[in-house]
C-alpha positions in Angstrom: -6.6 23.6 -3.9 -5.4 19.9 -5.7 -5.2 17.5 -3.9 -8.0 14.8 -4.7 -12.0 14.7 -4.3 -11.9 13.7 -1.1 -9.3 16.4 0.3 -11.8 19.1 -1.9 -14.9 17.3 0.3 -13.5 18.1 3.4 -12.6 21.5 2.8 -16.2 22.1 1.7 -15.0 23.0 -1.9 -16.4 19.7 -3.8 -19.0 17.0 -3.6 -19.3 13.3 -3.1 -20.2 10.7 -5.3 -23.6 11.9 -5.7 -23.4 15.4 -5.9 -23.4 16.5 -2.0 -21.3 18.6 0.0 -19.5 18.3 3.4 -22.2 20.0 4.7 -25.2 18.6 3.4 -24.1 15.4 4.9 -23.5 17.1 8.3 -26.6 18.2 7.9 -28.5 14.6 7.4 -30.6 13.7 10.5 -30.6 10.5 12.3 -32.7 8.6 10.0 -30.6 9.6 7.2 -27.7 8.3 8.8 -29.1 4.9 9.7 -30.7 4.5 6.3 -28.1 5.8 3.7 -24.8 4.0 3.2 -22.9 5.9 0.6 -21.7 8.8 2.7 -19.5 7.4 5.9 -16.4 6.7 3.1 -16.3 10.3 2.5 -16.5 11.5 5.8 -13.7 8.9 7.0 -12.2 8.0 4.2 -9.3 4.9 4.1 -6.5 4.3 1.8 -8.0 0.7 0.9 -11.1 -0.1 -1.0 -14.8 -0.1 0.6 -16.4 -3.8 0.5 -19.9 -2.1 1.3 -19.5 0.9 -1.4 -18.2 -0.3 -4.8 -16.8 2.8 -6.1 -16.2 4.9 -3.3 -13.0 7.1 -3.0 -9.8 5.6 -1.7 -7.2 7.5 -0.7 -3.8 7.9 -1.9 -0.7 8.4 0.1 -0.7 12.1 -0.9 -3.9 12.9 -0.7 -3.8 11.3 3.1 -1.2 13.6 3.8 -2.8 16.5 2.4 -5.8 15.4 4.5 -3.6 15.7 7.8 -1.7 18.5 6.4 -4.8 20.7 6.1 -6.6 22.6 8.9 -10.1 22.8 7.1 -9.9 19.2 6.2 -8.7 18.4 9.8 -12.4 20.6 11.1 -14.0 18.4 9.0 -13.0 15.5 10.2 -14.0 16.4 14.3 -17.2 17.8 12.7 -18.0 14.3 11.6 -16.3 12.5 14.6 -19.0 15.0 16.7 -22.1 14.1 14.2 -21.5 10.3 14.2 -20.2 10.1 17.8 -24.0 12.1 18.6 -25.7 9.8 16.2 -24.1 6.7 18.2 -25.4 8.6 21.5 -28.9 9.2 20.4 -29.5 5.9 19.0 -30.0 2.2 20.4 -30.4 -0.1 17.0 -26.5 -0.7 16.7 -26.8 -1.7 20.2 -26.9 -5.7 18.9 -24.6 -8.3 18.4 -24.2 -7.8 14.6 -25.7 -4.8 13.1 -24.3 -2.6 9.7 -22.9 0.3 12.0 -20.3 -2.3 13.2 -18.3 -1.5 10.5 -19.0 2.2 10.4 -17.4 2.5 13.7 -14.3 0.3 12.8 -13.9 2.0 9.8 -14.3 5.8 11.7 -11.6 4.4 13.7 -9.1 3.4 11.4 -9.8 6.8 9.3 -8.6 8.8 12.2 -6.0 6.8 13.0 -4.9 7.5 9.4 -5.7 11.1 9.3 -6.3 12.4 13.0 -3.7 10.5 14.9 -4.3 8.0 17.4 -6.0 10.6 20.5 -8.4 10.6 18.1 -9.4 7.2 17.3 -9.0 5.8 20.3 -11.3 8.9 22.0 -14.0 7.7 19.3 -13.5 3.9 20.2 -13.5 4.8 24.3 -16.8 6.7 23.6 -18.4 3.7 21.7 -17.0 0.7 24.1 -18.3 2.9 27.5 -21.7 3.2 25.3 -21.5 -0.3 25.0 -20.4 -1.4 28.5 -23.0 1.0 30.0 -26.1 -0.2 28.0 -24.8 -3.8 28.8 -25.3 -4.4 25.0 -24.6 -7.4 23.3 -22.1 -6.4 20.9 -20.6 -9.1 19.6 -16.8 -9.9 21.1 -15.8 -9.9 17.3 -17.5 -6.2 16.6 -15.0 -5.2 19.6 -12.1 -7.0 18.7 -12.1 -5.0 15.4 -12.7 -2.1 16.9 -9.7 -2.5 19.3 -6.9 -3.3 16.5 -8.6 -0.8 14.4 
């Protein structure tokens, strides 16, 4: 299969930046997630550059459309949505006004947008706003505003 690392890490035929697979990163429990920053552009990748991650993969315009071309990459991509989406569940911390997982969530958003379609992103965002709303959490009104046009 060529069609760029990222395409090869969804498929669960190459590795990140560091050397791990698809599903060693699944695989990462909640600590992990909340403490490790180097993974989230691999499993949602974008077609513009990370501010958080120098160095982490952007997409081309082919390799996007291999990504929503291909059925393993597109299981990969609902795996994660399921992992983070659970992680968001389980977990209270990025229930501040400004917290680091901010822009996880705007950027999981925008990377299914690009490579899911817009169901879903916007079943990702839903889950995260009723989170939100339900915990009466003070999320800033910016945090949401991003993750509305995301």
């Amino acid at each position: 299969m060529d069609g760029g690392p990222v395409l090869a890490f969804l498929r669960g035929e190459g590795v990140d930046g560091v050397g791990r697979g698809l599903f060693d990163v699944l695989a990462f429990d909640d600590a992990t997630v909340e403490q490790r920053h180097d993974f989230i552009q691999w499993l949602f990748p974008l077609d513009e550059p990370s501010a958080a991650v120098p160095g982490a993969p952007v997409l081309s315009p082919a390799e996007a459309a291999a990504i929503r071309d291909d059925t393993l990459a597109q299981c990969a991509l609902a795996a994660a949505t399921d992992r983070m989406d659970g992680f968001y569940r389980r977990t209270t911390r990025w229930l501040a006004p400004h917290d680091h997982n901010h822009l996880r969530i705007t950027r999981i958003i925008r990377s299914l947008r690009l490579l899911a379609g817009d169901a879903a992103a916007d079943a990702f965002r839903d889950a995260i706003l009723w989170r939100v709303e339900a915990t009466r959490a003070p999320v800033s009104a910016r945090s949401r505003g991003y993750w509305m046009t995301a």
